[in-house]
C-alpha positions in Angstrom: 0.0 0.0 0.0 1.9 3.1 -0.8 0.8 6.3 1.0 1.2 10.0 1.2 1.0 12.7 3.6 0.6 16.8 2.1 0.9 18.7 5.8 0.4 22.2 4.8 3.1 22.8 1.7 5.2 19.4 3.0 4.8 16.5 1.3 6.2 12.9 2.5 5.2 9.3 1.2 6.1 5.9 1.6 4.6 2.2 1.5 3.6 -0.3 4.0 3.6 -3.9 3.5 6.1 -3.5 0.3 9.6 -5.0 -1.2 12.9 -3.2 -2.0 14.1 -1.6 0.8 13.4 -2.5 4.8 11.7 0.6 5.3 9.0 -0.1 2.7 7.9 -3.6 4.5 6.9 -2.7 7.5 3.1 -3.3 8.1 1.5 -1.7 9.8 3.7 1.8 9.3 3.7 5.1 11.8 4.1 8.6 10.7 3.7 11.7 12.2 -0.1 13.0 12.7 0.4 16.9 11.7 -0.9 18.8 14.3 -2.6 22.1 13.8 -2.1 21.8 9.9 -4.4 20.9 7.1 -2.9 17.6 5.8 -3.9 15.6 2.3 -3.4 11.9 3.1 -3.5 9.0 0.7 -3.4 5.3 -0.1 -3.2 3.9 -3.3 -2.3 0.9 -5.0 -2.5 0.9 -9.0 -6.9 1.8 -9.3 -7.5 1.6 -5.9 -7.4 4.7 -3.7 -8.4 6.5 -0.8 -8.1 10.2 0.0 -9.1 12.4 3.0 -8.2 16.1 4.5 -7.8 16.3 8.2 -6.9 18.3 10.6 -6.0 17.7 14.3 -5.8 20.0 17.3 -5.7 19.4 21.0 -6.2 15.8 20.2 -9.4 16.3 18.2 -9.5 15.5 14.4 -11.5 17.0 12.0 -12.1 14.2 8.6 -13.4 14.9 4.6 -13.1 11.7 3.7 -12.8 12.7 -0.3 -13.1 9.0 -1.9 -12.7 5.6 -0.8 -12.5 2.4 -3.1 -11.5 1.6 -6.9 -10.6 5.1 -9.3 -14.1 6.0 -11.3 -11.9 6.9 -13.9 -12.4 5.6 -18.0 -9.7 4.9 -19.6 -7.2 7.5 -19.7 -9.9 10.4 -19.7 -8.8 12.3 -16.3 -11.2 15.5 -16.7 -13.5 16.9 -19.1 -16.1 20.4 -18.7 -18.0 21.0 -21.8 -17.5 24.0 -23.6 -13.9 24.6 -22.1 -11.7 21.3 -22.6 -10.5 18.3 -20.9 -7.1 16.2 -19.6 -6.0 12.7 -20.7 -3.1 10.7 -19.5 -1.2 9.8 -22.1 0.2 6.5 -19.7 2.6 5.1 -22.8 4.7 8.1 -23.2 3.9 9.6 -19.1 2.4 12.7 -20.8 -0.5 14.3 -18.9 -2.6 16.3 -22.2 -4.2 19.1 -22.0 -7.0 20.1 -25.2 -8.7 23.3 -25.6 -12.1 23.1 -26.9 -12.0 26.4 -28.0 -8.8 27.7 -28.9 -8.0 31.8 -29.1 -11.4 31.8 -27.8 -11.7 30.6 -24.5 -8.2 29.2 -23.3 -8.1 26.6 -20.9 -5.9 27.4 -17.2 -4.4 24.2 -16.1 -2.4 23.5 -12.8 -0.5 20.7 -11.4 0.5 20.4 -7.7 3.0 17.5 -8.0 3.7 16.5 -4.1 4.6 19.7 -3.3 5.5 21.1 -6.4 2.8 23.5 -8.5 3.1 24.6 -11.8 0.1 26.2 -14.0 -0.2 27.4 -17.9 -2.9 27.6 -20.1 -3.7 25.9 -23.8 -5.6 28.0 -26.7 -4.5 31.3 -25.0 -2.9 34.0 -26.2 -0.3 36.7 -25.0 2.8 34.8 -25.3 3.5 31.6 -28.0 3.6 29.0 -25.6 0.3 29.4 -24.3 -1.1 29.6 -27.8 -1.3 25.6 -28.9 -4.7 24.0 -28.5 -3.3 20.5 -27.2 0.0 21.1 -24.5 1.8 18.0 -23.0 3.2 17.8 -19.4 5.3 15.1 -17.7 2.1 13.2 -15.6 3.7 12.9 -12.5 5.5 9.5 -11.7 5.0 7.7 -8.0 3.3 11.1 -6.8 0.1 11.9 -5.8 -1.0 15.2 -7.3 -3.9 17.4 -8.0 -4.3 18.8 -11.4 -7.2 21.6 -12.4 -8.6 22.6 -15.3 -10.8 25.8 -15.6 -11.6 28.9 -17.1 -14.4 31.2 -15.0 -16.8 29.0 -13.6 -16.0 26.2 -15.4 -13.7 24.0 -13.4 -12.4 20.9 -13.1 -10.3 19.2 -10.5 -9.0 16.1 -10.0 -6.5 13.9 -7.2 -4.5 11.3 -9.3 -1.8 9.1 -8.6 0.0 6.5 -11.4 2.6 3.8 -10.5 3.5 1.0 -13.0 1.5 2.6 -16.1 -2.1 2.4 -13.8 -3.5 5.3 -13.0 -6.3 6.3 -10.2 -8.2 9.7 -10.4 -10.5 10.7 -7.4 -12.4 13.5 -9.4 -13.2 16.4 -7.1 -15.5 18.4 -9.7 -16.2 18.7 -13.3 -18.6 21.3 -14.8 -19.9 24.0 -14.0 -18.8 25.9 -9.9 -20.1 29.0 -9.6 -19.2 30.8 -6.6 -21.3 30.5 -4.1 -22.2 32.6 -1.2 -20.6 32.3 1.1 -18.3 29.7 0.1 -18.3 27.8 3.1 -20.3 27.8 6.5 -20.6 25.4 9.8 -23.9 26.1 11.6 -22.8 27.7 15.4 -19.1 28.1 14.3 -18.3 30.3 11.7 -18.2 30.8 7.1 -15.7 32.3 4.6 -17.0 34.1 2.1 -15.3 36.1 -1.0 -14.8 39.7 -1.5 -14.1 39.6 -5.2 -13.9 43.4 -5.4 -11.4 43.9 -2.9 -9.7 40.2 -3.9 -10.1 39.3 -0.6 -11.2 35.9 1.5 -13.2 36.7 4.3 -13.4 34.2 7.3 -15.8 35.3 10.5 -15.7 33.6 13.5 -19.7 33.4 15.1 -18.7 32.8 18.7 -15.6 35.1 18.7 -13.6 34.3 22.6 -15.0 31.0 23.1 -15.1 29.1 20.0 -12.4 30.4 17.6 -12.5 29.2 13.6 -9.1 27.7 12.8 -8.3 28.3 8.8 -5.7 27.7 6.0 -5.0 28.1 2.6 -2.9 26.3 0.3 -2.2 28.5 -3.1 -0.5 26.6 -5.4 2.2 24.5 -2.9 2.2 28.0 -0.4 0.6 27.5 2.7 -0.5 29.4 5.5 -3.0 29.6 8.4 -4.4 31.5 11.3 -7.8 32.3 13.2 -10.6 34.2 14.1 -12.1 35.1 17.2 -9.0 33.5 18.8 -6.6 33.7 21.7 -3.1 33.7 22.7 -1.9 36.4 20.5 -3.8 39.8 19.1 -3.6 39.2 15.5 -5.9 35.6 16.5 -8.4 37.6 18.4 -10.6 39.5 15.4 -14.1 38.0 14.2 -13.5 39.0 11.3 -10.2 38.1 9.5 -9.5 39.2 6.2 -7.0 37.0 3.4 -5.3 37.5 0.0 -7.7 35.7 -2.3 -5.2 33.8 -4.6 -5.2 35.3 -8.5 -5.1 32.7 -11.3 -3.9 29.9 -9.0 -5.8 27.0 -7.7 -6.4 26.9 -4.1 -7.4 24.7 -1.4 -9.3 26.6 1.8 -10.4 24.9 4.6 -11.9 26.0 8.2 -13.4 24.3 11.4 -12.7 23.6 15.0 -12.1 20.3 15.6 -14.9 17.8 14.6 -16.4 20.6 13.0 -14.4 20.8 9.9 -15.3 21.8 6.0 -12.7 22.0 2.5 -13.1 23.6 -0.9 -11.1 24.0 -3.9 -11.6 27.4 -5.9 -9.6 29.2 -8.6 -10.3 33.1 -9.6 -9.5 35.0 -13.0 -10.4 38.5 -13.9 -12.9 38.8 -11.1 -14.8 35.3 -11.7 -14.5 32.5 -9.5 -15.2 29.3 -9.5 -15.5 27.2 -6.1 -16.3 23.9 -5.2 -17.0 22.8 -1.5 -16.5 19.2 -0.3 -19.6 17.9 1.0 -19.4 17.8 4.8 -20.9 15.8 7.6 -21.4 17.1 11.0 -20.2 15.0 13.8 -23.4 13.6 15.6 -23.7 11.5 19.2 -22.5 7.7 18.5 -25.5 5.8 19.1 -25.5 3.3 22.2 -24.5 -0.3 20.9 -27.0 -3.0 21.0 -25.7 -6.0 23.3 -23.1 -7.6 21.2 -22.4 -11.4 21.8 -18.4 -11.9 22.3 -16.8 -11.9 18.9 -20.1 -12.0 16.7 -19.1 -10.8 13.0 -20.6 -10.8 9.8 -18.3 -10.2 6.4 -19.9 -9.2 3.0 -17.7 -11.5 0.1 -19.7 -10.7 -2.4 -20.2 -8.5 -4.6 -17.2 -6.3 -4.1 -16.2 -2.4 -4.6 -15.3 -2.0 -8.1 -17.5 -4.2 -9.5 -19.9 -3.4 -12.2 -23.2 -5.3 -11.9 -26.3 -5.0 -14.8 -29.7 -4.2 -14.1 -31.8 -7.6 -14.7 -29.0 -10.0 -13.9 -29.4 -11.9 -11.0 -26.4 -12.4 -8.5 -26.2 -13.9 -5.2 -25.1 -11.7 -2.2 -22.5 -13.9 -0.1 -21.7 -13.5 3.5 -20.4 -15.5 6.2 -20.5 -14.9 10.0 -18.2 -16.4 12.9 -19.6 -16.9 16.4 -23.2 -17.2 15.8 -25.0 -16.8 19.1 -27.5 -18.9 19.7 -30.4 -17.2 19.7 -32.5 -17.1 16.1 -31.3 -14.4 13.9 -31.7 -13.1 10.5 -29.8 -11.2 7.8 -31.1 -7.9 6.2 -29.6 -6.7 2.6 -29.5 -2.9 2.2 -28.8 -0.8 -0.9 -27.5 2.5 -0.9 -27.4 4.6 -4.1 -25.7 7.6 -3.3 -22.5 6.3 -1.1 -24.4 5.6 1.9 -26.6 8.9 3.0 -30.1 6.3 2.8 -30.2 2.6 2.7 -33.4 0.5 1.1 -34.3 -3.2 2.0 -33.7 -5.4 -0.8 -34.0 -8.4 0.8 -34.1 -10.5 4.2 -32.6 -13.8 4.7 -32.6 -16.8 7.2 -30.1 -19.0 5.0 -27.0 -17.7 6.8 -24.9 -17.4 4.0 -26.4 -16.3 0.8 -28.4 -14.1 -0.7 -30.4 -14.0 -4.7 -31.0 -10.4 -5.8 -32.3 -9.5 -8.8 -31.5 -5.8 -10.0 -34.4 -3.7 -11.0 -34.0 -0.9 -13.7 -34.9 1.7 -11.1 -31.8 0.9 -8.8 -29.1 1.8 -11.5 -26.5 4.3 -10.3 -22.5 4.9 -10.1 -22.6 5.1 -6.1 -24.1 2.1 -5.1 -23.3 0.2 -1.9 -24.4 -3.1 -0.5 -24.7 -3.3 3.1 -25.6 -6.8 5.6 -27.3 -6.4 8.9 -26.8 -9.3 11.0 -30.1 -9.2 13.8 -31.6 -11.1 16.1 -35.5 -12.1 14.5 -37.0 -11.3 18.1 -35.5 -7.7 19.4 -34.2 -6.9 15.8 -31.3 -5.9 17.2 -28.2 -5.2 16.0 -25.1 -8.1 16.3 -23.0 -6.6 13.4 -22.9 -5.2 9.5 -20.3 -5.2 7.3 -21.0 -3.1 3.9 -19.1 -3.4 0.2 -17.1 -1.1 -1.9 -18.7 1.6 -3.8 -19.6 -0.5 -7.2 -21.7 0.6 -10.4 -25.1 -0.8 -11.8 -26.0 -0.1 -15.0 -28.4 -0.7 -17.7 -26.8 -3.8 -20.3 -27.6 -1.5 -23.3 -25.4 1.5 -22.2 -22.2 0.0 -21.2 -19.3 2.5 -19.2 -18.0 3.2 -22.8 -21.2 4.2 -24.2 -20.8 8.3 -25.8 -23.6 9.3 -23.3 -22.9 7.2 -20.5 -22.6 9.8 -17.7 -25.9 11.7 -18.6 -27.9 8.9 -19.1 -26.7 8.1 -15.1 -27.3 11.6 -14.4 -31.0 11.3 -15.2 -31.5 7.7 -14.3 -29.9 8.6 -10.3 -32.3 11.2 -10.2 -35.5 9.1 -11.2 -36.0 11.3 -14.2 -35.6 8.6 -16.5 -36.1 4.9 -16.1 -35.4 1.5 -18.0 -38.5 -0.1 -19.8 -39.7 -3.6 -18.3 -37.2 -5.8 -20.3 -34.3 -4.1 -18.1 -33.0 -2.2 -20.7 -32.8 1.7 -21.7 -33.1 1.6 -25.5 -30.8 4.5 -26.1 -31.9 4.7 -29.6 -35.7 4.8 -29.3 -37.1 8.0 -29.9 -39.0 9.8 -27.5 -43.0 10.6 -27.0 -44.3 14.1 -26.5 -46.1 12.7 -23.3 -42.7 10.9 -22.1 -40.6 14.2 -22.7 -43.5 16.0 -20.6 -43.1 13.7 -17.9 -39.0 13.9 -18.1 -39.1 18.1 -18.1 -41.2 17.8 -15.2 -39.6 16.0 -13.2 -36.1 17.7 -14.1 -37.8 21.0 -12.9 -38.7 19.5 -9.4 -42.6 19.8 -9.9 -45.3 17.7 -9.3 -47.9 16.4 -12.3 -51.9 17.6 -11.4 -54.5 15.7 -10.5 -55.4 14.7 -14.2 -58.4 16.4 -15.0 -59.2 15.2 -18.8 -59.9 19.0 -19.8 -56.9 20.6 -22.0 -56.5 18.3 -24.7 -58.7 16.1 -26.4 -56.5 13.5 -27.2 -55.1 13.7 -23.6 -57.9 11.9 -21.5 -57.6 11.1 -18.0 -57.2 7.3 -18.5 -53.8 8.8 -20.6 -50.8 7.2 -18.3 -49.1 10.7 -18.7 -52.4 13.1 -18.0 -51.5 14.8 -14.8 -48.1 15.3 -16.5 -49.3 16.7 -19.8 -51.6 19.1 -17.7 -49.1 20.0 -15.5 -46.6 20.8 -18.1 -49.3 22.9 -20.1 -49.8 24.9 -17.0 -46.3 26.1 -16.3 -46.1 27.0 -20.3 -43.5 24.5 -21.2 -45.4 22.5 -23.9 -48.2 23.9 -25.8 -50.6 21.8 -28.5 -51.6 21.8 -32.0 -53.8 24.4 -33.6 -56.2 21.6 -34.3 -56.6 21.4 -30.4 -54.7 18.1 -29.5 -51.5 17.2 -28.1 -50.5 14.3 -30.0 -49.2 12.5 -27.2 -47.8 9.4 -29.1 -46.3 11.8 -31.5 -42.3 11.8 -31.4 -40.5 14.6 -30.3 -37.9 16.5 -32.2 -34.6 18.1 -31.2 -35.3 21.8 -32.2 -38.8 21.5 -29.4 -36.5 19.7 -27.1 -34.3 22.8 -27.0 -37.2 25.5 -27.5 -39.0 23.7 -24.5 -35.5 23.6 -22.6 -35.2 27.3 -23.5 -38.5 28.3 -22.2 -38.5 26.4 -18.8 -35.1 28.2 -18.1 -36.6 31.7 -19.3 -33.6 32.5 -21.4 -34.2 34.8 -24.0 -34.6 33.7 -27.7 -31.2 34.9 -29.4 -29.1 34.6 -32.6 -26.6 31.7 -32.6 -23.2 33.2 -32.5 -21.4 33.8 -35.6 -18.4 31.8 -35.0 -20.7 28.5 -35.2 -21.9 27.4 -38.3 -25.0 25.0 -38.2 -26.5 23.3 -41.3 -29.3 21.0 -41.7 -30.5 18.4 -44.4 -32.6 19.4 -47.1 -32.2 16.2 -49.0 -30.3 12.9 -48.7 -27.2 15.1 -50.1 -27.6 18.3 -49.8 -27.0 20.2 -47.0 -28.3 24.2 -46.2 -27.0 26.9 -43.1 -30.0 27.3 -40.5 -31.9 31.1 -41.1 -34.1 33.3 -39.1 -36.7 31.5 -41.4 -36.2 28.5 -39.2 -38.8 28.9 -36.1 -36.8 27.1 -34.3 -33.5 29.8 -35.1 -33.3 31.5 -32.1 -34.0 28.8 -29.5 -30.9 27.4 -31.6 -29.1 30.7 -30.2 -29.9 30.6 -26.7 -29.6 26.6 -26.7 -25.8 27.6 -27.2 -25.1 30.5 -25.5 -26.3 28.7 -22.0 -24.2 24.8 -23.2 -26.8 23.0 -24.1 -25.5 22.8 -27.2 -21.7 23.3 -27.7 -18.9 22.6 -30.5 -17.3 20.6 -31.0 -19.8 18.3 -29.8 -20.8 14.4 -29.6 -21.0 13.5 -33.2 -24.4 11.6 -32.1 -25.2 15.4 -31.9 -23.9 17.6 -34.0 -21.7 16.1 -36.9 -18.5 18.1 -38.2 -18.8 19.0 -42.0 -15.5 20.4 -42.8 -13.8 23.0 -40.8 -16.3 24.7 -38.4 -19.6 23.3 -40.2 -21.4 21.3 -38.0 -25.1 19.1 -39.0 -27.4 18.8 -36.7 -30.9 16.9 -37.3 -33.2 19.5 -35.9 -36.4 18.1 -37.3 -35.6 14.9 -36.6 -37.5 12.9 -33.5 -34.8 13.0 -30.3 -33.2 9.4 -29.1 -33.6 8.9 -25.2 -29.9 9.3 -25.4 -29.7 12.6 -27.4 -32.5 13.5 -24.6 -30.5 12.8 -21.8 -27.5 14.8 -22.7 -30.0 17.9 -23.3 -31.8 17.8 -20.2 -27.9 16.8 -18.0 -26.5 19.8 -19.5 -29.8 22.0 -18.2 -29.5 20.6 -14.9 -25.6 21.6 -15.0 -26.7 25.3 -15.8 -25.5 27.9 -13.5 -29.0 29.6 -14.3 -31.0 26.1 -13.4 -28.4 25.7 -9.7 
């Protein structure tokens, strides 16, 4: 297990339980707990990694546990935000590669914080030649963890990577979209930090200033510092209100708490705009009193295992075994998390003490599942011990991890927006209904379908399956019918309503595409003709891009290159449920729709 401690701008690592040298085969291994310091630690072995940030004081410790379990990462892909760029490793030749999406247009800002060693440039930029080229190549750091960032704005990506022996693991931190927001960071009863972008300042207040100070640091680039507010012990500590250089054009780390009590998150600010992502933090609560425990009673979960990747119909048998079985009867209970643990569901209960037969329905798919067995007594119901897997994926069998819209379809599916059909699979290529695209929008939107009352359309009755939905998404004005009168709820839906529907529910205006994007659709099965303002559907074309729901280059599934700059896109066309998906992700992602 190799390992790696980042105490403030210090950076030390090691391995326990290794070969070629006596100090890596040690097992277990001791170092130094930083005290009073921020600290990054690590393990990793080839995919598999943990990370957390910590910080200890007067024997108190403060944990983000970041990730635990086998790297999410495909293939060499490391980061990618629409509309700005993305980073590859490049593992044959150790080249981390940076692309601009949009080169002498929007560059791309990339950082690397090597151990303890930062360095940043950009890609598709301009005011000196070496920032110019659209694709740049660094050495990917070698036996090291490290942090690299991508971002322009508030479009940000980060990422905690480390690669030994040509493998590579990469914890990503965010990836889209990270508007600022305000404040940045608060702990309820303790204090915030907040950012004073006119005066480029941080600003960290302490709520209980003389009895419960707010400990803080920053790491900027690899320079670290740190201090407090509403301290003791020396003046500068005492203020409520503490104010900090906020860090130009460098990514930074901030973090602030008092002991338990403890919250991190990465930013990175350019000409006034910054883009800030906080880790999602826990606060401590009371450990709950134990249920008797016989001596020694344990369960283990053997199968399945973190990493895995399990199918949605398939059937697989949940293994288990348990030592020092009391004698008393007793049960086992088989909980599934899909969101990394915040809420468990019973899938199943057991009395064969050993094994378990699930079969995975479509609605359970997701990219944070867990498994989890509860060993209890059948009587009380009370506790004896659990024992829970790895994080693991499930996912429909017709849109494998390699699929183009893989991610979006999981986006939509996690949230319940979208769901498989009865045969277990998604059908990526079926088009979509007006009256399933209702539903989807509505649901998207966080509202509720009516009562169905029967009354709007004439060929929406209330015996329709998607009535209330229709209704509902009549009232808000985000689909209208026919002249005739009717809906045509069968009817398919194309991509230019998709986007003039998106378009409406966001209330962005109706604008002109931008003249550096030329879009072309089919007249015939050759020929080929630039969209006009004599297409209805021109302006919702406009806003579509200004706001990334559509951008260039894009999947070719979506818009097709045709020579240099052209792209075809089949407006008129009915939608897939994968084109769908990608649409309705990127409005979710929206700094308008957060």
């Amino acid at each position: 297990m190799e390992y790696s401690i980042l105490a403030g701008s210090t950076y030390s690592q090691s391995e326990a339980g290794g070969w070629g040298a006596p100090e890596l085969s040690g097992n277990p291994k001791f170092e130094d707990l930083p005290h009073y310091k921020t600290f990054i630690v690590t393990i990793a072995r080839y995919e598999k990694i943990g990370v957390a940030i910590c910080r200890e004081n007067d024997g108190r410790l403060g944990v983000v546990k970041v990730f635990e379990g086998t790297s999410q990462a495909a293939g060499t892909k490391i980061l990618e935000v629409k509309g700005l760029g993305k980073v590859e490793a490049d593992l044959a030749n150790k080249k981390l590669v940076f692309t601009c999406y949009n080169p002498g247009e929007v560059p791309m800002e990339y950082s690397i914080l090597a151990g303890s060693t930062y360095s940043q440039s950009e890609a598709g930029g301009w005011g000196a030649p070496e920032l110019e080229p659209a694709v740049k190549k660094e050495v990917l750091p070698h036996y090291t963890t490290f942090i690299v960032t991508i971002a322009r704005y508030d479009k940000m990506g980060i990422a905690i990577c480390r690669e030994n022996d040509g493998k590579l693991a990469v914890v990503k931190i965010c990836e889209g979209f990270e508007e600022a927001p305000s404040p940045l960071m608060e702990i309820e009863d303790l204090g915030k930090v907040q950012a004073d972008l006119a005066n480029k300042k941080l600003v960290f207040t302490c709520y209980n200033p003389g009895e419960v100070p707010i400990e803080y640091s920053i790491l900027a680039g690899s320079t670290y510092s740190q201090s407090e507010a509403g301290g003791w012990g020396a003046p500068e500590l005492e203020p409520a209100v503490k104010k900090e250089v906020l860090p130009h054009y460098k990514t930074f780390m901030v973090a602030m708490g008092r002991y338990e009590k403890f919250q991190v998150g990465f930013g990175r600010e350019n000409d006034g705009v910054l883009a800030f992502y906080t880790l999602a933090y826990t606060p401590p609560s009371p450990s709950p009193t134990p249920s008797p425990t016989p001596s020694g009673a344990t369960i283990t979960l053997l199968n399945p295992k973190g990493g895995e990747v399990l199918l949605a119909g398939e059937t697989y048998e949940v293994q288990w075994s348990v030592k020092n079985s009391p004698r008393i009867p007793n049960q086992v209970d088989i909980y599934l998390s899909k969101d990394n643990g915040e809420n468990w569901e019973l899938v199943g209960t057991s009395t064969t003490m050993g094994s378990f037969s699930w079969t995975i329905p479509s609605s359970q798919v997701t990219r944070n599942a867990l498994l989890k067995v509860s060993w209890v007594t059948s009587l009380e119901h009370s506790i004896l011990d659990e024992d829970q897997s790895g994080s693991f994926f499930i996912i429909f069998r017709d849109v494998p991890l390699d699929f183009w819209s893989f991610h979006e379809v999981m986006n939509l599916a996690e949230l319940g927006i979208i769901i498989g059909y009865p045969d277990y699979l998604f059908r990526p290529e079926n088009s979509v209904t007006r009256a399933e695209f209702s539903k989807m929008i509505l649901l998207a939107l966080g509202l509720s379908p009516k009562v169905p009352q029967g009354n709007v359309f004439p060929d929406v009755p209330t015996s329709h399956w998607a009535c209330g939905y229709i209704e509902a998404a009549y009232e808000h004005g985000l689909v209208i019918g026919y002249p005739d009168g009717n809906f045509r709820p069968e009817g398919q839906i194309t991509i230019a309503e998709i986007l003039t529907v998106i378009v409406r529910a966001m209330g962005w205006a109706p604008v002109n595409p931008p003249s550096t994007v030329q879009i072309l659709i089919r007249v015939s099965p050759d020929a080929f003709r630039f969209i006009s303002t004599e297409d209805w559907f021109y302006k919702y074309v406009g806003a579509s891009i200004v706001h990334g729901i559509l951008i260039f280059p894009d999947y070719e599934q979506i818009a097709s290159p045709i020579g240099s700059g052209d792209y075809f896109i089949q407006f008129n066309d009915p939608a897939t449920r994968a084109q769908t998906s990608v649409f309705l992700s990127r409005m979710l992602m929206s700094t308008t729709f957060r």
